[in-house]
C-alpha positions as CSV (number, residue, x, y, z in Angstrom):
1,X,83.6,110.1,80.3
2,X,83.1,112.1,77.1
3,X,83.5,109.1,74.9
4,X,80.6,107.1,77.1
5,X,78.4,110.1,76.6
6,X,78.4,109.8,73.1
7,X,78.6,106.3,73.1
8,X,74.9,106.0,75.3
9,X,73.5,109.2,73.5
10,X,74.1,107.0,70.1
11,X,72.5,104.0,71.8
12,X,69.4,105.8,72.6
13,X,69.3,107.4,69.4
14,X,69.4,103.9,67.8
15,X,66.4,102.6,70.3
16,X,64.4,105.7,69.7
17,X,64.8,104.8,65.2
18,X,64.0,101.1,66.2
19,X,61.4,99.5,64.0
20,X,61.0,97.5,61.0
21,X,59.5,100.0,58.6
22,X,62.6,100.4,56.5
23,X,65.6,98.0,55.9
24,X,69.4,98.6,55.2
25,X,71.0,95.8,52.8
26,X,74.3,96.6,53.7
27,X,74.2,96.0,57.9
28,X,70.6,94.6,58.2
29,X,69.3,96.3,60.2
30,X,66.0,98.1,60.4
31,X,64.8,101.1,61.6
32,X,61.0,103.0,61.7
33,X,63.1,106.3,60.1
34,X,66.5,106.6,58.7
35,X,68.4,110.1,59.8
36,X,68.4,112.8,57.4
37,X,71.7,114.2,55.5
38,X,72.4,117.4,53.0
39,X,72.1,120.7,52.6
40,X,68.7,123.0,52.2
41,X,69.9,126.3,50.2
42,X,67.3,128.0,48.0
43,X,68.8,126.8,45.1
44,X,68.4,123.3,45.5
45,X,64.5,123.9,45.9
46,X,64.4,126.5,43.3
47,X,65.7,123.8,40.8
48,X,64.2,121.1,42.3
49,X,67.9,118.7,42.8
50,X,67.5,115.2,42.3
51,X,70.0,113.5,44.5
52,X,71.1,116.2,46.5
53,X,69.6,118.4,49.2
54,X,68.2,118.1,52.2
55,X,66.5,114.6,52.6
56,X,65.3,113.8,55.2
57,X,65.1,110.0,55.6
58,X,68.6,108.5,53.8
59,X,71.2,107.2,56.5
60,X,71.1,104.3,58.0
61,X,71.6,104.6,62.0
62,X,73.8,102.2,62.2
63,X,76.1,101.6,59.5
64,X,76.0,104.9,58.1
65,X,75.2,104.3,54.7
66,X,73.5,106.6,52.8
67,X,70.6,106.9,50.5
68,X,72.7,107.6,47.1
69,X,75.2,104.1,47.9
70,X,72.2,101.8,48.9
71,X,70.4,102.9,45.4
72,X,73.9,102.0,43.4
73,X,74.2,98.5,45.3
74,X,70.6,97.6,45.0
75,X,70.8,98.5,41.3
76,X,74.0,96.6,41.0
77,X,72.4,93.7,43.0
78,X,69.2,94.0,41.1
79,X,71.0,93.4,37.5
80,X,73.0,91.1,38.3
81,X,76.2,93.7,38.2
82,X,77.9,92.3,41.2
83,X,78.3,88.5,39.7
84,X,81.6,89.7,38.9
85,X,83.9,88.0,36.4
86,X,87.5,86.3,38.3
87,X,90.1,89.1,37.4
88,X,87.9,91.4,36.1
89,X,88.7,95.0,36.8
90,X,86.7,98.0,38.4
91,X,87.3,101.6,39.1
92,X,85.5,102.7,42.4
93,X,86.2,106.8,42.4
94,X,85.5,108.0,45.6
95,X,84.6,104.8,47.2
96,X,81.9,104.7,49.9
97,X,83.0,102.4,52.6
98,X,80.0,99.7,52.4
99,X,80.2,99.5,48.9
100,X,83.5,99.4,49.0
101,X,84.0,96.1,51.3
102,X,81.1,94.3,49.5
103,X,83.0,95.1,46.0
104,X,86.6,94.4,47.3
105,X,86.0,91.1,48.4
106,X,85.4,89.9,45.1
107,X,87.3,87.6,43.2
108,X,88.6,90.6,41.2
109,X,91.0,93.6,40.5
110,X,89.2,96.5,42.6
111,X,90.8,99.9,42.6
112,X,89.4,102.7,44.4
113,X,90.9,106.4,43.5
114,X,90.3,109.8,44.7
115,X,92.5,112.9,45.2
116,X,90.8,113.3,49.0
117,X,88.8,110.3,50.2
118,X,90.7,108.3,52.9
119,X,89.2,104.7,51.6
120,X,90.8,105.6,48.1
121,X,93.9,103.1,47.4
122,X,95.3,105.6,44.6
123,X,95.4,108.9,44.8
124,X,93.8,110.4,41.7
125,X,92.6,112.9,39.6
126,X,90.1,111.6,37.2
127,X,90.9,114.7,34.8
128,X,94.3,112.8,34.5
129,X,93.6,108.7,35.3
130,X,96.6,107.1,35.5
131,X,95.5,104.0,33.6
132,X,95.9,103.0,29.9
133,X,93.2,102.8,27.8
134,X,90.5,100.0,27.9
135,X,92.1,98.8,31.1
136,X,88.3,98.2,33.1
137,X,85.5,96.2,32.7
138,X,83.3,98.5,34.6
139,X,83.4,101.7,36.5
140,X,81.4,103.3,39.5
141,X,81.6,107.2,39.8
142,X,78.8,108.3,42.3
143,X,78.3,111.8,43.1
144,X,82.3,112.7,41.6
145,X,81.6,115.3,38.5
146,X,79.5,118.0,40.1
147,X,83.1,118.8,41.8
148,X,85.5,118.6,38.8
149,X,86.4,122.0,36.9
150,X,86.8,120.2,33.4
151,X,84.2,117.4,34.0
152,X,84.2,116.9,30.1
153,X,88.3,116.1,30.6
154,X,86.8,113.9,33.0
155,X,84.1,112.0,31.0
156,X,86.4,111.6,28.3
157,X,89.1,110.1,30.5
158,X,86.6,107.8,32.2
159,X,85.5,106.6,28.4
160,X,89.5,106.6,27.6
161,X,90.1,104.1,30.4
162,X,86.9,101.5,29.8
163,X,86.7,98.4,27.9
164,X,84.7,98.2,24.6
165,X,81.5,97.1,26.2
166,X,82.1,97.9,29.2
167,X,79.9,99.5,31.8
168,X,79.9,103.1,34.2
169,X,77.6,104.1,36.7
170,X,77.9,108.3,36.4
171,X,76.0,109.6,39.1
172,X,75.2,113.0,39.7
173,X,72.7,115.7,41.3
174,X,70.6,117.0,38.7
175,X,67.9,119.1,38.2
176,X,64.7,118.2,36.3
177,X,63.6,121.9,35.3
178,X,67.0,123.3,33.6
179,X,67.3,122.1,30.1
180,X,71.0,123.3,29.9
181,X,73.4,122.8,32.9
182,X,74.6,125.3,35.0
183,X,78.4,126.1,35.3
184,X,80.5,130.0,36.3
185,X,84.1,129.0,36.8
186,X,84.7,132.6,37.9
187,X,82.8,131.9,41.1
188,X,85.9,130.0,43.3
189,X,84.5,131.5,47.0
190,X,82.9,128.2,49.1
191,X,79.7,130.7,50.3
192,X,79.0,132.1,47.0
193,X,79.6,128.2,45.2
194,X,77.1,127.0,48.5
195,X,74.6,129.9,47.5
196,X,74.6,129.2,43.6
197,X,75.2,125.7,43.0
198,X,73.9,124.3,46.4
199,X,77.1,123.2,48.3
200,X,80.6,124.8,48.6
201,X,82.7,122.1,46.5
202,X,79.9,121.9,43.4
203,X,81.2,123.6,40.5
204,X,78.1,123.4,38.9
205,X,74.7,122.1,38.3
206,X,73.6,119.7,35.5
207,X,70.2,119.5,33.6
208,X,68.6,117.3,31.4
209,X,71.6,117.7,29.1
210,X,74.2,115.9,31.6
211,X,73.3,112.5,29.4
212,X,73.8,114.2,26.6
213,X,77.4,115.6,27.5
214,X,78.0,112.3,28.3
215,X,77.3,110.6,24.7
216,X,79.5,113.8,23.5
217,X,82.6,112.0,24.6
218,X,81.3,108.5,23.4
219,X,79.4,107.1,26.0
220,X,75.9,105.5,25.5
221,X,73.6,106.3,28.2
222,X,70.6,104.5,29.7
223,X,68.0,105.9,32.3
224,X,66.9,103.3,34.7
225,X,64.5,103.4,37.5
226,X,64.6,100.7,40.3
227,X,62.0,98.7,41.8
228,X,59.2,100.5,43.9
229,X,59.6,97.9,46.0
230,X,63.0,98.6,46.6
231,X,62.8,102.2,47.2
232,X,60.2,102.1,49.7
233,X,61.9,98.9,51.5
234,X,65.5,100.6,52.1
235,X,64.6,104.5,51.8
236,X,65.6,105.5,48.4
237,X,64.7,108.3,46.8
238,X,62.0,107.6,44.5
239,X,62.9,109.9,42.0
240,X,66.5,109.5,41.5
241,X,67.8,107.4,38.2
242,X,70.4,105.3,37.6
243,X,73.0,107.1,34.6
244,X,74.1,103.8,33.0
245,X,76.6,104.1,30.8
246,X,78.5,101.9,28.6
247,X,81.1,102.0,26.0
């Protein structure tokens, strides 16, 4: 009985969001508004987060994707990224489950790693990858560092383990107004980490330095926006870059 509540309270839901005003590439569907997702503590207005908060229009009703995986696929699409090589190898930390299948069923050597996502194949700290060095061809890491304690140890593993020209998407909340990131590794409590960095597992919160501590461990990095067209078509957030990295 329970399971049929939910089942038609979904289906409504669904009909209510029915429209064509926005589009999801992953289960094509569309909807007139996408549901909202994230959290809305001072601090993440105060600093003015890119990619993370509240926001109020970024997963799809159906399928469940979310606002930061459609902007990695489309970009991926968009540049030709996901013409993948036969045997070529990728890293997917913390794999989101649409990416995920799209990627997977590729003519190539996917491996997805985490230390608590369920869709992760390995089990993984990316402090300590369990790879040799310049095993991949490419690597996706969206939304992953704000989390890790020594996300330097973590950047310089994820450079360890790519190829010589070979690319990394390193996504990561960010705020536009800090020159200098953010980081107390005194502060362990969930509330006070929710309070200070804007949600309980984030260890920190970068600025307009986080390229910069990337090149420190070797990586170039590029900024790159996506299409208007795109964002307004599948309800991206219009002000959140692309990190792309490369060895």
């Amino acid at each position: 009985m329970i399971k049929k509540i939910i089942l038609e309270t979904f289906q409504s839901l669904l009909l209510t969001l029915q429209g064509s005003k926005y589009a999801c590439p992953f289960c094509n569907h569309s909807h007139n508004k996408f549901l909202p997702t994230g959290f809305s503590y001072n601090i993440l207005k105060e600093k003015k987060i890119i990619g993370g908060g509240y926001r109020n229009n970024a997963i799809c009703p159906f399928c469940k994707s979310s606002d930061r995986e459609r902007l990695v696929y489309l970009f991926l699409k968009s540049n030709d990224l996901l013409k993948l090589k036969p045997k070529m190898k990728l890293l997917h930390i913390a794999p989101e489950i649409n990416l995920k299948n799209i990627i997977e069923k590729k003519n190539i050597k996917y491996h997805s790693a985490d230390l608590h996502n369920p869709l992760a194949k390995i089990k993984m700290d990316i402090q300590n990858i369990g790879f040799p060095k310049n095993h991949f061809d490419a690597i996706i890491c969206n939304h992953v560092l704000e989390h890790i304690i020594d996300d330097k140890k973590a950047m310089s593993e994820l450079y360890r383990v790519l190829k010589p020209k070979g690319w990394a998407i390193l996504q990561v909340p960010y705020s536009p107004i800090m020159k200098h990131s953010f980081e107390d590794l005194s502060i362990t409590n969930s509330e006070e980490r929710a309070e200070i960095f804007g949600q309980s597992d984030h260890v920190r919160i970068y600025g307009l330095d986080y390229p910069t501590r990337l090149k420190s461990v070797g990586f170039s990095v590029k900024k790159k926006k996506i299409d208007i067209n795109l964002i307004k078509k599948f309800a991206l957030n219009p002000n959140e870059i692309i990190f792309f990295c490369k060895k």
